[in-house]
C-alpha positions in Angstrom: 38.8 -25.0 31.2 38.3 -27.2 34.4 36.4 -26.2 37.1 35.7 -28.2 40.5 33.2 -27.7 43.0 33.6 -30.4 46.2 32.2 -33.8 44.3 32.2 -32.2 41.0 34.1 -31.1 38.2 33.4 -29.3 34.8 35.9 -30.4 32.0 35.8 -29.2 28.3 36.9 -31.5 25.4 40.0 -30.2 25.1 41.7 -30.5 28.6 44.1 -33.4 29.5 41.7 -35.3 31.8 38.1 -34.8 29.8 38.9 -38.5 27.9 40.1 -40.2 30.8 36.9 -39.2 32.7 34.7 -40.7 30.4 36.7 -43.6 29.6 36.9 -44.0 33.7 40.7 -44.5 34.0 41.2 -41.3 35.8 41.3 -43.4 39.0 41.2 -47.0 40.3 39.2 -45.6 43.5 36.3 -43.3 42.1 34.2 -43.3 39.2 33.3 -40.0 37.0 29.0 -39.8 36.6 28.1 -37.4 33.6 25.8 -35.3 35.1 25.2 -32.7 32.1 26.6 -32.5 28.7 26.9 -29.2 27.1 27.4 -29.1 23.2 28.0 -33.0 22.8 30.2 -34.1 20.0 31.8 -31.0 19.2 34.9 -29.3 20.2 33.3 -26.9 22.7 31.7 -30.2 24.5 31.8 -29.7 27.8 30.6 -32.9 30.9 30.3 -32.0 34.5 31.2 -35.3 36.8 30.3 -36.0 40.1 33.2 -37.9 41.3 31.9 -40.6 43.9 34.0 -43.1 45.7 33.7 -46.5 43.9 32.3 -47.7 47.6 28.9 -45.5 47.5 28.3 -46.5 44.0 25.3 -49.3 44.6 26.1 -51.6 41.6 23.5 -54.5 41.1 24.8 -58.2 41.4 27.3 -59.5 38.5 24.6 -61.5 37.2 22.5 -58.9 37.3 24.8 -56.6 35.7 25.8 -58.8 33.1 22.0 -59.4 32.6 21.2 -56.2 31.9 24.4 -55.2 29.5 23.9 -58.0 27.6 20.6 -56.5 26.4 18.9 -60.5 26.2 15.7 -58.8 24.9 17.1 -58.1 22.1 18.7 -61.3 21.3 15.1 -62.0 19.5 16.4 -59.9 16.4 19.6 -62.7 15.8 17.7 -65.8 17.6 14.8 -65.6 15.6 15.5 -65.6 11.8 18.0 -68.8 12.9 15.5 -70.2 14.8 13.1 -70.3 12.2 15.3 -71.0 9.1 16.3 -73.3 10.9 13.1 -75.3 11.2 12.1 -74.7 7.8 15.5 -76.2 6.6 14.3 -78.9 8.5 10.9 -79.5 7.3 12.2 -79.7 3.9 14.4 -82.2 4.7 17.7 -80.1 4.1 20.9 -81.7 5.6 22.1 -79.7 8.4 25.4 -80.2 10.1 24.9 -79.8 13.9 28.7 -78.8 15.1 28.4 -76.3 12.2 24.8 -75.2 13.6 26.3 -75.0 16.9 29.0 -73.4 15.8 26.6 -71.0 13.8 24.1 -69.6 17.2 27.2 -69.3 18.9 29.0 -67.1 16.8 25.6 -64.5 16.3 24.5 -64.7 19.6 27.9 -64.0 20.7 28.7 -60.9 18.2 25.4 -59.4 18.5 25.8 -59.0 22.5 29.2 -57.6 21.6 27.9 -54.8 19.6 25.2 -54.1 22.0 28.1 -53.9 24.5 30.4 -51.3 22.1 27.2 -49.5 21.4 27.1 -48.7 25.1 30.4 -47.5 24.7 30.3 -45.6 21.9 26.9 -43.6 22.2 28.2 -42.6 26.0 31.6 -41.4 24.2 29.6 -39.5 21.2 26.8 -38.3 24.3 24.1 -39.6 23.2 23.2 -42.1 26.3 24.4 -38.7 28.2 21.9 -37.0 27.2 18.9 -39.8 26.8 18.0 -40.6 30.5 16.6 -44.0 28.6 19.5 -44.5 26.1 21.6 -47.5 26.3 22.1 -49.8 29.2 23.2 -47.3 32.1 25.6 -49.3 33.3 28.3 -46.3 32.8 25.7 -43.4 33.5 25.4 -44.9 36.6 29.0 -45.3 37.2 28.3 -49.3 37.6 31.2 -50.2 35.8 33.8 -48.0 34.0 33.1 -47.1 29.7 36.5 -48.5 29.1 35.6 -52.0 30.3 33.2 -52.0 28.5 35.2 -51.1 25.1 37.3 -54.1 26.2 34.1 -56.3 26.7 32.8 -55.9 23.4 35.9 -56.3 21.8 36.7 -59.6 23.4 33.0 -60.6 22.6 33.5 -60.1 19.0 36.7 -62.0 19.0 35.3 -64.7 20.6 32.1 -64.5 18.0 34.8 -64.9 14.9 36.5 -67.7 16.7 33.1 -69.6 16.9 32.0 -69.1 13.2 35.5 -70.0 11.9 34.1 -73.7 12.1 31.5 -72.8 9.7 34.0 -70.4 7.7 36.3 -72.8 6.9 33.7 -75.7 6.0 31.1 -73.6 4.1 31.1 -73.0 0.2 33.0 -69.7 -1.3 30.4 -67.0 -0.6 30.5 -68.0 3.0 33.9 -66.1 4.1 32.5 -62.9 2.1 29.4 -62.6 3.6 30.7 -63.3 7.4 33.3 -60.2 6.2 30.5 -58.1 5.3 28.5 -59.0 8.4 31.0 -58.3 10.6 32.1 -54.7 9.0 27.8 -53.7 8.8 27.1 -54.9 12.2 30.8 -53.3 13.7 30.0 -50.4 11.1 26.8 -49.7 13.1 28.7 -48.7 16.1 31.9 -47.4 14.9 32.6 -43.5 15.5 34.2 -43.6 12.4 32.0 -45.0 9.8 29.0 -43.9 12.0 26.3 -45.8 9.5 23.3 -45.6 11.9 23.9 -41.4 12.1 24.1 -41.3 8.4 21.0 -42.7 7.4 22.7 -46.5 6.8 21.3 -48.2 9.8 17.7 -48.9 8.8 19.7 -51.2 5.7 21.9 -52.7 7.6 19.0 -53.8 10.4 17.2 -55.1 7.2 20.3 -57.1 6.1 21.8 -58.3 8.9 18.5 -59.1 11.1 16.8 -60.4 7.9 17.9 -62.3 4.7 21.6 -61.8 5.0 20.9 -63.8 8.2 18.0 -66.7 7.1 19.9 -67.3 3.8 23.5 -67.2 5.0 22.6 -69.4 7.9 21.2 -72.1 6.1 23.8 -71.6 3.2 26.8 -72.4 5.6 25.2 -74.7 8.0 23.5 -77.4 5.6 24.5 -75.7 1.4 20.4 -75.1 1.1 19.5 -71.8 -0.5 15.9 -70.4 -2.3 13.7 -67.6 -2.8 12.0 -69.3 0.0 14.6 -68.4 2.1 15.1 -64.4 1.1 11.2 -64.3 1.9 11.7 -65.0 5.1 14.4 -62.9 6.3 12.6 -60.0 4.6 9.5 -60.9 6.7 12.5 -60.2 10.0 13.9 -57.7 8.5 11.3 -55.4 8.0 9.5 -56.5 11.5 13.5 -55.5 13.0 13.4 -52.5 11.0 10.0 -51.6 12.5 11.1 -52.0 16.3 14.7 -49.5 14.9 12.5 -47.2 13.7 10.0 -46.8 16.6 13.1 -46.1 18.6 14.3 -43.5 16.5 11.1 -42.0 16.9 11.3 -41.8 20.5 14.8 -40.5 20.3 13.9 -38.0 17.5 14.5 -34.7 19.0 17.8 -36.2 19.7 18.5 -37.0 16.5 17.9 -34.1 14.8 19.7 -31.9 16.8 22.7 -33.9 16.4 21.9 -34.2 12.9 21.8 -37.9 13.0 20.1 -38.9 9.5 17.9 -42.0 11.1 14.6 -42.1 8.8 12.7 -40.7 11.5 14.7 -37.7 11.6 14.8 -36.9 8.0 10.8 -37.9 7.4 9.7 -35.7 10.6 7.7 -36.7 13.4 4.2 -36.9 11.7 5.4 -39.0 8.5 7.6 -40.7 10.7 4.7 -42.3 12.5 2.9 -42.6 8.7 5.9 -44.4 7.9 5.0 -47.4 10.2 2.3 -48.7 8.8 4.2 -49.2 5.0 6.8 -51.5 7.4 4.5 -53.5 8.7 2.6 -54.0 5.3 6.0 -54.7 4.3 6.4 -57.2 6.6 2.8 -58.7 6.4 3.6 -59.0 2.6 6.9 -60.8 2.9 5.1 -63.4 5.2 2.5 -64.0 2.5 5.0 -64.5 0.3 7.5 -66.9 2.3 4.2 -68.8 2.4 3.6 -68.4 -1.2 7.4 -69.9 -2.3 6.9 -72.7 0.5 3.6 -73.6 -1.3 2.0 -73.7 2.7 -0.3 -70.5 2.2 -2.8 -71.5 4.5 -0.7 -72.9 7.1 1.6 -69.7 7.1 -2.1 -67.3 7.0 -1.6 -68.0 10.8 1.6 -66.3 10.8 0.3 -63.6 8.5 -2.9 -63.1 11.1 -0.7 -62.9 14.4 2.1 -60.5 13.1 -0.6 -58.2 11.8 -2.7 -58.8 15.2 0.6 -58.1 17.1 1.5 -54.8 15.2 -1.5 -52.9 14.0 -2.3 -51.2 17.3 1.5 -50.7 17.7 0.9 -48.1 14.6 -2.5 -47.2 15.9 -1.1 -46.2 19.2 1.8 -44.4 17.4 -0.6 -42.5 15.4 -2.3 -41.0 19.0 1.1 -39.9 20.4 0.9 -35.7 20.4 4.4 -35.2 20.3 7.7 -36.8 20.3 8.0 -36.3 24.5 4.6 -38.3 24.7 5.5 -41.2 27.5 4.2 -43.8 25.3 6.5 -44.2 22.7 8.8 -46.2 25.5 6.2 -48.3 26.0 5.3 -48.4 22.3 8.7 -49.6 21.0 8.1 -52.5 23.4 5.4 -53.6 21.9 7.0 -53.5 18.7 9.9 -55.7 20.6 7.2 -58.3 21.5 5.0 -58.1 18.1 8.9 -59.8 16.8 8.7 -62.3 19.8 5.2 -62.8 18.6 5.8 -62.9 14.5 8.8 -65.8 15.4 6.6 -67.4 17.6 4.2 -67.9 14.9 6.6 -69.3 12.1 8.0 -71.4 14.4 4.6 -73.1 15.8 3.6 -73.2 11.5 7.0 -74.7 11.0 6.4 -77.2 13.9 3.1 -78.2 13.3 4.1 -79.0 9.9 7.1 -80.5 9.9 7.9 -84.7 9.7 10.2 -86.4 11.5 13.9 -85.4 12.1 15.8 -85.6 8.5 18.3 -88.8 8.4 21.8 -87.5 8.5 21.2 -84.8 11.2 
């Protein structure tokens, strides 16, 4: 039933104006600022808008907006394993084609900002960034810019990201087409309301995958034909390191979680073996560095790697194993930590990579 009070209005899932209130195309002239969220995601959801004229909304500059949506922190998670293979692929003398590496950081960098944009989208439709004051970007919390620009955003981001890799579609060996297909439905699988894989305990896997060797091998695969154990090492090293940084988020948004009976690991392990459950990822990771340095026969170069990813995460765990309780303020500031031990783990490959490597291969 709707209800109105001067600047707001209470509306329940199932009357005529609730979606275009959320979507933001209720009017050209005001925008509709969730407020509270009653019973999110079911059919007796109910959201209470203050409707403010779009004139009194203070919306940062376009670059600044565009900044911030575009989430460029986490741009690590894609920039990184390419970064790196890349390098390696390099010091081994493997024979990359540049309009196809181009082509390649275009194309991730491009779909993984889309999805960060739909995921704004789609976790203010489902309520979660409604009710997680630190969820998401704000942008449509703060009635900045309307949720169903955003849905349009993100879709013209992706379709621009599978324009760019069709270079490196069309010139790459077989497995090439399959695994861009499967990238593309995991990563738009992620954010999806239908298939929902990060509520139903899918989207610590598909991090691993997509952030890790699905990402080191397939990049080098389609930009230059290389492929190795070598290569699987490494993106596991990413992978579990991403993995890490997803999990201390969903520690932080655990309460959350399991009241919407969102099946993140954190939800199902509990709070206490949650935070347990950090340290096994980062031996994981540690482990999968030793052993991309085993395969690449440079142990002792990639020991420095080894040392600052461990240096860079262990007091990450240690100050997760002091927080009292799941509202404890530092898990924010925990999670980015974790964000910058990944800065600091590609940092160090790279630098081991660099140090190492001879002169630019011929045919580059």
């Amino acid at each position: 039933m709707t209800t109105s009070s001067g600047r707001y209005k209470t509306l329940a899932r199932l009357d005529p104006g609730f979606n275009a209130h959320l979507d933001g195309t209720f009017s050209d002239t005001h925008r509709a600022i969730p407020v509270r969220s009653m019973n999110v995601d079911t059919a007796r959801e109910e959201v209470t808008f203050e409707i403010v004229p779009v004139g009194e909304v203070r919306r940062p500059p376009l670059a600044l907006l565009a900044w911030t949506l575009t989430r460029p922190q986490s741009l690590s998670f894609s920039l990184g394993p390419m970064l790196v293979s890349f390098l390696y692929g390099w010091s081994r003398q493997a024979q990359f084609r540049a309009d196809l590496v181009a082509s390649a950081f275009v194309a991730v960098l491009l779909f993984h900002v889309g999805v960060n944009v739909l995921d704004d989208y789609f976790d203010h439709r489902k309520g979660r960034d409604r009710l997680n004051p630190r969820g998401g970007s704000r942008a449509i919390q703060n009635g900045w810019v309307r949720a169903i620009a955003l849905l349009r955003a993100g879709l013209w981001l992706v379709g621009l990201a599978i324009l760019a890799g069709l270079p490196v579609v069309l010139a790459s060996p077989s497995l090439t087409p399959l695994a861009a297909l499967f990238a593309l439905g995991c990563g738009l699988g992620l954010v999806s309301p239908s298939a929902r894989l990060k509520y139903r305990g899918f989207g610590e896997a598909v991090t691993f995958l997509l952030a890790g060797p699905l990402l080191t091998s397939g990049f080098v695969w389609a930009t230059s034909g290389s492929a190795g154990w070598d290569y699987v090492a490494l993106g596991c090293a990413f992978g579990f390191t991403s993995v890490t940084y997803y999990h201390l988020k969903n520690i932080e948004n655990i309460m959350l979680d399991s009241q919407a009976n969102s099946r993140t690991l954190a939800a199902r392990l509990g709070f206490d073996n949650a935070k347990r459950s950090v340290w096994a990822l980062i031996a994981l990771s540690a482990l999968s560095i030793a052993a991309f340095g085993w395969t690449s026969g440079r142990v002792l170069s990639f020991a420095v790697a080894f040392v600052a990813h461990v240096v860079a995460m262990v007091p990450v765990a240690r100050g997760l194993g002091r927080a009292a309780s799941p509202l404890s303020s530092d898990l924010e500031k925990l999670r980015r930590r974790g964000l910058r031990a990944h800065w600091a783990t590609s940092a160090a490959l790279a630098l081991c990579l660099l140090v190492e490597a001879p002169r630019l291969a011929p045919g580059f």
